[in-house]
ZABAPA-226701 format. One line per 10 residues: number of its first residue (from 1); for each residue z, x negated, y negated of C-alpha. Coordinates in steps of 0.5 Angstrom, whole numbers. Layout:
# ZABAPA-226701
NUM = Z/X/Y ~ ...
# end
This chain:
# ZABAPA-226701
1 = 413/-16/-231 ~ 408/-21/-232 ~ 409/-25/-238 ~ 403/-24/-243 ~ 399/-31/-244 ~ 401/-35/-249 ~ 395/-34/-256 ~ 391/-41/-257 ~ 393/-40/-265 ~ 389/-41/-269
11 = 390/-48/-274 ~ 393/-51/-268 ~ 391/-59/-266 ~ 388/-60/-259 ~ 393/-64/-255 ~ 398/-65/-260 ~ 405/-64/-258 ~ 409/-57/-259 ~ 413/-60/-263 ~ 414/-66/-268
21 = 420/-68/-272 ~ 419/-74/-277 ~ 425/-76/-281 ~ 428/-70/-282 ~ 433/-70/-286 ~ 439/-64/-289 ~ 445/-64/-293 ~ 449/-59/-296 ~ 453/-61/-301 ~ 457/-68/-300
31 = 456/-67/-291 ~ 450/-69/-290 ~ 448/-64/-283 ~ 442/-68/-281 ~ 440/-75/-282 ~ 434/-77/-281 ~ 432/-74/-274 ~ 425/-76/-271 ~ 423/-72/-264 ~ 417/-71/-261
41 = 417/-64/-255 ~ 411/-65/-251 ~ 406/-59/-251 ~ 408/-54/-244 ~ 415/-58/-242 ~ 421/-53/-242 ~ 426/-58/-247 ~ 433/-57/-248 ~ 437/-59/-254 ~ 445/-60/-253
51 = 451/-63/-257 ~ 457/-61/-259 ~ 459/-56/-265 ~ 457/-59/-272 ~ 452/-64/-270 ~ 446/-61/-273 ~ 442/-58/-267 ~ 441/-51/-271 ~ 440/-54/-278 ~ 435/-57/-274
61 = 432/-52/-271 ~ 432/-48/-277 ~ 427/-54/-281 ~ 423/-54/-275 ~ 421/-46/-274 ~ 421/-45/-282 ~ 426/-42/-284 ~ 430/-48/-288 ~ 427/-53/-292 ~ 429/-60/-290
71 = 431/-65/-296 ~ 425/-70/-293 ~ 421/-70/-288 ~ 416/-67/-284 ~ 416/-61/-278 ~ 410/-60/-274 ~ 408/-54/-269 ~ 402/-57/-265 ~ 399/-60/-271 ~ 400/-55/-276
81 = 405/-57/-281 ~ 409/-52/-282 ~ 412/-52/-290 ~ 405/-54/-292 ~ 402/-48/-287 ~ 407/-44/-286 ~ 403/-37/-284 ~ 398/-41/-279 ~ 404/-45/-276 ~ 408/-39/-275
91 = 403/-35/-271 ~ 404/-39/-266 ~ 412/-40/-267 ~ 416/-34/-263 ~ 423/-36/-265 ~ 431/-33/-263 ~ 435/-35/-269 ~ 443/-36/-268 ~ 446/-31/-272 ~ 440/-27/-274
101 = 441/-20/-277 ~ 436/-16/-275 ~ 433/-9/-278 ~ 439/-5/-274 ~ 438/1/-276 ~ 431/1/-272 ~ 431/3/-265 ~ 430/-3/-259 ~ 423/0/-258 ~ 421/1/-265
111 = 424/-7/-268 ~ 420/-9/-263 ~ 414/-4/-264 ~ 415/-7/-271 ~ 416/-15/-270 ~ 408/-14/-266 ~ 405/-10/-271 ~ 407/-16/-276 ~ 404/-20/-272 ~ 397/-17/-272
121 = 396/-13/-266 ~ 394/-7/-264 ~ 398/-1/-263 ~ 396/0/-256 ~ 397/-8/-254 ~ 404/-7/-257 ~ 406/-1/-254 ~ 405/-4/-248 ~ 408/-10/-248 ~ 415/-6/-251
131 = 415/-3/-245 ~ 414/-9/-241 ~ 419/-13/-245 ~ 425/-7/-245 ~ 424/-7/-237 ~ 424/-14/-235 ~ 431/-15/-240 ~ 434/-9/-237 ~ 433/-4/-244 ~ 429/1/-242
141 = 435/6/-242 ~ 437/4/-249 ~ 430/4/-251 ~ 431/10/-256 ~ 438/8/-258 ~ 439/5/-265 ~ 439/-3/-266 ~ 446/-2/-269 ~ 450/1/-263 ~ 448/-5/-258
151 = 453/-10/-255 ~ 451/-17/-258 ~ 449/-18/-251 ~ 444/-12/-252 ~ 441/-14/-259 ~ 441/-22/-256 ~ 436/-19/-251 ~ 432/-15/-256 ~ 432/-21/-262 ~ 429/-25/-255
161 = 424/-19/-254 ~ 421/-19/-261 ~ 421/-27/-261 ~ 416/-26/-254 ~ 411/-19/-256 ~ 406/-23/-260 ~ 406/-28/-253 ~ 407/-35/-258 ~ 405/-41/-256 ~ 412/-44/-257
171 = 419/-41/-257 ~ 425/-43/-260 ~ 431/-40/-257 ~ 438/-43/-262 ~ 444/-41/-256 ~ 440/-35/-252 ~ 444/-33/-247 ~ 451/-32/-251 ~ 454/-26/-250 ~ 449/-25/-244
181 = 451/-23/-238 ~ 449/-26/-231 ~ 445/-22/-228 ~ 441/-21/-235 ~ 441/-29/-236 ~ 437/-30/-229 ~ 433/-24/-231 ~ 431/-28/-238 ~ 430/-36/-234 ~ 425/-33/-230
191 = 421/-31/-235 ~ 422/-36/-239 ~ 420/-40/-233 ~ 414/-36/-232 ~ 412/-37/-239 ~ 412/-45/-238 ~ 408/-43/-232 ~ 403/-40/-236 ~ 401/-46/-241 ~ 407/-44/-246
201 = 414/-48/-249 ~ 420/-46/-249 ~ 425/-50/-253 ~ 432/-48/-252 ~ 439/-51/-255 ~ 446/-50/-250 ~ 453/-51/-250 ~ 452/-50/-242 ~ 451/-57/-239 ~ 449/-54/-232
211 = 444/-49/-235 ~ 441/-54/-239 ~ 440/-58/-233 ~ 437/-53/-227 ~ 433/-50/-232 ~ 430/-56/-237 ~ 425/-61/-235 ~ 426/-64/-242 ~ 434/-66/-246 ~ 435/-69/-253
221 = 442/-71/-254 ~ 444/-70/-261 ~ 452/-71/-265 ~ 453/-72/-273 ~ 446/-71/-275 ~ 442/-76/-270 ~ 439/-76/-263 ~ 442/-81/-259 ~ 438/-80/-253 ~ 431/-76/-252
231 = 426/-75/-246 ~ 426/-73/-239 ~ 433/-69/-236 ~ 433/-75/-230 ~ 432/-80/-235 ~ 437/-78/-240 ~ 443/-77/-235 ~ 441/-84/-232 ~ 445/-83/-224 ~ 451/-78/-227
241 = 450/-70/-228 ~ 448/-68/-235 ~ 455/-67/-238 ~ 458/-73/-236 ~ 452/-77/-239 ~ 454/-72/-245 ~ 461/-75/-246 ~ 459/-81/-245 ~ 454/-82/-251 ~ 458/-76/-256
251 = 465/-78/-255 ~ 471/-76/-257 ~ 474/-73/-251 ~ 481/-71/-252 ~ 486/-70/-247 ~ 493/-65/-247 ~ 498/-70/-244 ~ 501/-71/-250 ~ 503/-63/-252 ~ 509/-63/-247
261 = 511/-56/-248 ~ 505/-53/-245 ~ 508/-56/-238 ~ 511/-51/-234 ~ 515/-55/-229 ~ 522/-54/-228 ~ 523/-62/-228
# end
């Protein structure tokens, strides 16, 4: 499969970044989610975000793709803001939520068909692409099944699907490859990678350390809502693998010495 070009978009600023975060802030409740986080994405770069659970990273993706409302603070896709312009900044957004529900009662081909028709394209350019995309993420033989008989491997691969027909200049993927086999999570590195190649952004958030390390050129660190390191991979880490950098900057890490009956030994 050749992965379609990613669209100038209308509204978008030459050489601004893919993405800028300025003061984001979040609070649900007394738990303040995200405190004032500042990051800049540069425009082609394949950018992953890690840091433990709670640490802000979806709530950070949300505001920045539009789909929650920061307390303060400003997001923008490449120049366009997307809570002031919320339709121009979209057009050239793809976007994979965490925990997204889809319109399950649809088949793969159809949600698919359906995401590009909303975008805009004609019929013949969305049929095309949907069977270039269910080929290349192995759903071809599922194409007719309906959405809600998938596995959850299945339906991340069809959401993936629906963020990529309308071949958007950036793409934001919270956790891609949970519940995605192997083979299926090397299928969609290349052509997430074949999309960079092709002028696009892919920024991607990730538990997997080693993953985020082989396929990202550039990382941020983010715990309790702030950014505690940002830049180029090799920067980040500083001479250790990514996962060791990780700990050192997050901390907490909690050994089980001292839980004695989990020891098997006769002694």
């Amino acid at each position: 499969m050749t992965t379609p070009s990613p669209l100038p978009g209308p509204g978008a600023v030459p050489g601004s970044p893919a993405i800028a975060l300025h003061g984001l802030w979040r609070r649900f409740g007394q738990k303040i989610a995200v405190a004032g986080i500042d990051l800049v994405i540069p425009a082609g770069s394949f950018y992953g975000l890690v840091g433990p659970n709670g640490a802000g990273k979806t709530t950070t993706l949300s505001m920045a793709t539009g789909l929650l409302r920061p307390d303060a603070g400003t997001a923008l896709v490449h120049g366009v803001d997307i809570w002031a312009h919320p339709v121009e900044a979209k057009r050239i957004l793809g976007v994979l939520p965490d925990g997204v529900r889809l319109f399950d009662r649809l088949s793969g081909a159809q949600l698919v068909t359906y995401a590009g028709l909303l975008q805009g394209l004609d019929r013949a350019t969305v049929v095309s692409r949907t069977g270039d995309l269910l080929a290349a993420l192995g759903l071809e033989e599922a194409r007719d099944t309906l959405v809600v008989d998938y596995s959850a491997g299945m339906t991340k691969k069809i959401a993936l699907a629906c963020a990529l027909v309308h071949a958007p200049r950036v793409l934001v993927l919270d956790e891609p490859f949970e519940a995605v086999d192997p083979v299926s999570a090397a299928n969609i590195r290349e052509i997430l990678h074949q999309y960079v190649a092709g002028g696009g952004t892919v920024v991607v958030s990730s538990h997997v350390m080693d993953l985020v390390q082989r396929m990202c050129d550039h990382v941020a660190v983010i715990s309790d809502g702030h950014v505690l390191a940002a830049g180029r991979v090799d920067d980040v880490r500083a001479g250790s693998s990514l996962e060791e950098r990780f700990v050192e900057l997050v901390g907490g890490r909690i050994t089980g010495e001292g839980i004695a009956w989990l020891r098997t030994s006769s002694d």
